[in-house]
N, C-alpha and C positions, 0 to 999 in steps of 0.2 A: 537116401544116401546117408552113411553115418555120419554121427555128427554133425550134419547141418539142421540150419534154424529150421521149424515145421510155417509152415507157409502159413498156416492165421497168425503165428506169431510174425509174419514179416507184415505182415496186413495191418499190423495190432488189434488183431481179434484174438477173444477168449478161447483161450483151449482146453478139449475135454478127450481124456485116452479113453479109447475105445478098444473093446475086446473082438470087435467086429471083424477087426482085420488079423486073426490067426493069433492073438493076445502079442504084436512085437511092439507095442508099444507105439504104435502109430496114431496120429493125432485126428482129428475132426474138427473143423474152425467152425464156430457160429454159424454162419453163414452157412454153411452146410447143412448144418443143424434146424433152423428157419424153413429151408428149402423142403425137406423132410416133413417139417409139420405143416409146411404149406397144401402138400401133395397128399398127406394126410387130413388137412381140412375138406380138399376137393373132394375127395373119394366119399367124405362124409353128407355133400350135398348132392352128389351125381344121383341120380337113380338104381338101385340097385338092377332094375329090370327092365324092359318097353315097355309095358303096361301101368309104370306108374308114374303119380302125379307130385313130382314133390320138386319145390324151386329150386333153382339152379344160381343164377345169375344176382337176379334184382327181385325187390317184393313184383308178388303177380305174374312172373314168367312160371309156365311149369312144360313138362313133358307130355304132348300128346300120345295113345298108342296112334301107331299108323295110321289104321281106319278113320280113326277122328281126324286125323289132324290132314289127311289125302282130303275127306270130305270139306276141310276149310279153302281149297285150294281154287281158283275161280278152273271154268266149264269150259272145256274146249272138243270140237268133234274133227277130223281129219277125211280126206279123198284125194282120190289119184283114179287119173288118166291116164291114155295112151294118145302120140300125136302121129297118124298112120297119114303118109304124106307119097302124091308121086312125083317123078320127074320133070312136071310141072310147075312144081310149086304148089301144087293142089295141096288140102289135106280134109282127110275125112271129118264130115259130121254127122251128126245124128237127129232127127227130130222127135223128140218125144211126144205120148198119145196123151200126153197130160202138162199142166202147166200153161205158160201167157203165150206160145206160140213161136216161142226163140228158137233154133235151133246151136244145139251143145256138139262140146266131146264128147267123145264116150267115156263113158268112169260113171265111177259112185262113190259112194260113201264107205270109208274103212270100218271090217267088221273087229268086234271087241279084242284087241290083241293083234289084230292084223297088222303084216306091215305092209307101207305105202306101195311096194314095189310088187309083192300078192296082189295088193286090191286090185292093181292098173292088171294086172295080167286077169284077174278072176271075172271083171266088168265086161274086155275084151269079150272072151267065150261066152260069157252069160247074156250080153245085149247083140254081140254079130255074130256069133256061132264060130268065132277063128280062134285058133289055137297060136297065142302072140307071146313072144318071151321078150318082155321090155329093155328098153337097151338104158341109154343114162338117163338120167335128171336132165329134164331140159329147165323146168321152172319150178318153186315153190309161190304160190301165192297166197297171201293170208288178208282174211275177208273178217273184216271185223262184223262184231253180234247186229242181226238185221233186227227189223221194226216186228216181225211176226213173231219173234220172240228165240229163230234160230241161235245159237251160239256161236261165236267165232269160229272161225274156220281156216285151217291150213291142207290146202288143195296142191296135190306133187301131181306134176306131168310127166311120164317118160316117152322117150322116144321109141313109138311102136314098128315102125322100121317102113320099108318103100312096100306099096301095094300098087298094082294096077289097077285100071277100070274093071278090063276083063276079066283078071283076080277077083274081084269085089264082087261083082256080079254071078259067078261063076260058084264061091264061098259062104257069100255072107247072109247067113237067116237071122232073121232083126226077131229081137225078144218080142214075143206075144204081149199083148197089152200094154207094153210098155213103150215100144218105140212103134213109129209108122213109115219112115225114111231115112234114107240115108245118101248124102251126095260127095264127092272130090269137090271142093269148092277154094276157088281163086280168093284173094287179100281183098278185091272189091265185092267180094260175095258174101266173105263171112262178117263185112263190116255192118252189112244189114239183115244177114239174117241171126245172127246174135246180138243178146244183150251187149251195151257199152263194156263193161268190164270183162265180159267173156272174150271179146271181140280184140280187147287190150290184151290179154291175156294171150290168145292164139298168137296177135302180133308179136308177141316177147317171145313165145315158143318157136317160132320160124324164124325168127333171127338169131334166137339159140344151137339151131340147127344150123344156118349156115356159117355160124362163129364159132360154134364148137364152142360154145361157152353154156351157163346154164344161169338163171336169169332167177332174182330174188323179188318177190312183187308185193305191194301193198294194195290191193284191189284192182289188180291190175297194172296200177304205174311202178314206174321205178320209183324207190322212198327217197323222197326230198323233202325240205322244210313243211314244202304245201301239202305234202302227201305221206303221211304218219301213222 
C-alpha cells in the first residue's frame, strides 16, 4: 500500500530494497532474509542424489541407497489361506504328506511379490484342484520368528466360501506328494487334530465368519498384555 510503514520496519527488523520484486522498491525484513539462507544451507547438506552418502542431520547419520538400507531392515515371510466351510459349521482341512502329523488349512506361503489375496486363491487350485475366488479377510495372524530358525510370519485368511461334502468329493484332487487327506471337520475335531495355535486360529476365523468381522491375532490369541 502507498505509504505505509514496510512490515520489518513495524517488527523493528532491518531493511534491505530488493530488486526482486519488479525494482518498486519493495522491502525484505531480515527475517526473510535468514529463512533464505537457512533453505540455502539445507539444500547444501541434502544429497544431491539416492546414491549418496553425505550427512544430513547430526555427525554419523548418512543416506543409504535403497538396496542397502531395505537390506538393514529386519526379515519377515507372509501366507494366506482360504476357510472353505459348510452349513455345518464344518470347515475344511487338509493333511499334509509331510511334517509332525497336524492337520492344516490350505495355503502356503506367499510368492515374491505376491499378494496375500493371489496366494489364498493360487494354494486353493494348486493343493485341491478347485477354482476358488476368495471373499474377505477373515484374520491376520502374525507368528513371531520360531526356534528352527523360521522368520516371523504374517498369515492372512480369506473366506473361501460354502463347499459341500458332495462338492468336495466330487472336485477335490489333493496335490501329489504333498497332501494325503482332506476332511469337513467340527470345532471338537479341529481342536485335536491341529496344532494349538492353528486350532486358535481356525477358532478366531469361524467366529469371524459368523460376526462378519475379521479378527487380528498374535499367535493365535487376541493381543493382550500377555499375548504381544
Amino acid at each position: 500500500m502507498s505509504g505505509s510503514t514496510p512490515w520489518a520496519a513495524m517488527c523493528g527488523l532491518p531493511q534491505v530494497r530488493s530488486r526482486a520484486c519488479g525494482g518498486t522498491g519493495a522491502y525484505i525484513g531480515a527475517g526473510v532474509i535468514v529463512t533464505l539462507l537457512c533453505h540455502t544451507l539445507v539444500a547444501t547438506l541434502v544429497p544431491p542424489h539416492p546414491g549418496s552418502r553425505t550427512a544430513v542431520a547430526s555427525p554419523g547419520m548418512t543416506h543409504l541407497p535403497p538396496a542397502e538400507y531395505y537390506a538393514t531392515l529386519p526379515r519377515h515371510i507372509g501366507g494366506a489361506g482360504a476357510i472353505l466351510h459348510d452349513t455345518h459349521g464344518r470347515i475344511l482341512l487338509v493333511e499334509p504328506a509331510y511334517g509332525d502329523g497336524h492337520w492344516e488349512i490350505p495355503g502356503g506361503a506367499m510368492d515374491d511379490g505376491e499378494y496375500p489375496w493371489d496366494t489364498a486363491r493360487r494354494e486353493i487350485t494348486e493343493e485341491l484342484g478347485l477354482d476358488v475366488t476368495p471373499g474377505r479377510l477373515l484374520a491376520v495372524d502374525w507368528v513371531p520368528p520360531q526356534a528352527d530358525g523360521r522368520p516371523a510370519l504374517a498369515n492372512h485368511l480369506f473366506d473361501g466360501g460354502p463347499i459341500t461334502e458332495a462338492h468336495a468329493r466330487a472336485h477335490i484332487r489333493l496335490a501329489a506328494g504333498e497332501l494325503t487327506a482332506w476332511r469337513l471337520a467340527t470345532p471338537a475335531e479341529w481342536s485335536t487334530l491341529m496344532a494349538p495355535h492353528m486350532a486358535r486360529r481356525l477358532d478366531a476365523c469361524a467366529n469371524a465368519l459368523t460376526t462378519h468381522t475379521t479378527a487380528y491375532l498374535h499367535h493365535g490369541f487376541a493381543p493382550t498384555p500377555d499375548h504381544r
